[in-house]
N, C-alpha and C positions, 0 to 999 in steps of 0.2 A: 491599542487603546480601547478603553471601552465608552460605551454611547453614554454623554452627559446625560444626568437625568432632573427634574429637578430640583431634588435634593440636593445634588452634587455641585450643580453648576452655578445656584444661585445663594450657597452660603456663604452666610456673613463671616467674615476676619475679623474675629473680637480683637481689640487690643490687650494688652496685658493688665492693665487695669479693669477694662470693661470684662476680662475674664476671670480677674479674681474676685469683682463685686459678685458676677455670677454665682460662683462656687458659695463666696458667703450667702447669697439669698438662697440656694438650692438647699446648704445644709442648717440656716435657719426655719425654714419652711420645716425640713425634714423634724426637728426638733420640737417644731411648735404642734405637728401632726401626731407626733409621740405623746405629747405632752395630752394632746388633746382625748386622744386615746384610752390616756390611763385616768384623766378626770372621769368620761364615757363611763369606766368600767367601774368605777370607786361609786359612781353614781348610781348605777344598775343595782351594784351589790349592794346598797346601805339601801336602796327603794324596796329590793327584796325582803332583806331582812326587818324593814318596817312593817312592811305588810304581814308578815310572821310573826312577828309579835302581836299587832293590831288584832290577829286571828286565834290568836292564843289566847287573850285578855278574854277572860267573862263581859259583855255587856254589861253595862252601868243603868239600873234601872231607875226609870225619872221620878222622881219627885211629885208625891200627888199634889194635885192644883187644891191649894184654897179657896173655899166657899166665899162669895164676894158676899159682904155684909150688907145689908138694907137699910138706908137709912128711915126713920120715925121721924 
């Protein structure tokens, strides 16, 4: 036999329930990390490509200011 360790000796006996809740929250997780992921990268790319535009645009030049009028 080999020497308990504590990994070995002190796990839990899920029941059959508590181990298919498991499996549902592990491959929910996994799904919402994916999910998270491809927002992440949809996000980066539409950032990038604004700022390529933005830098491509000619500057917008302002508007000269009006002379304030004097009242008499």
């Amino acid at each position: 036999m080999t020497d308990p360790t504590r990994d070995t000796a002190f796990k839990p006996n899920l029941t059959k329930t508590e181990s298919k809740a498991e499996a549902v929250s592990r491959i929910a997780k996994s799904m919402i990390e994916q999910e998270t992921a491809k927002r992440d990268a949809k996000t980066a790319r539409l950032k990038e490509a604004r700022l390529a535009q933005e830098a491509a645009a000619q500057p917008v030049k302002a508007a000269p200011r009006a002379k304030a009028r004097r009242a008499k």
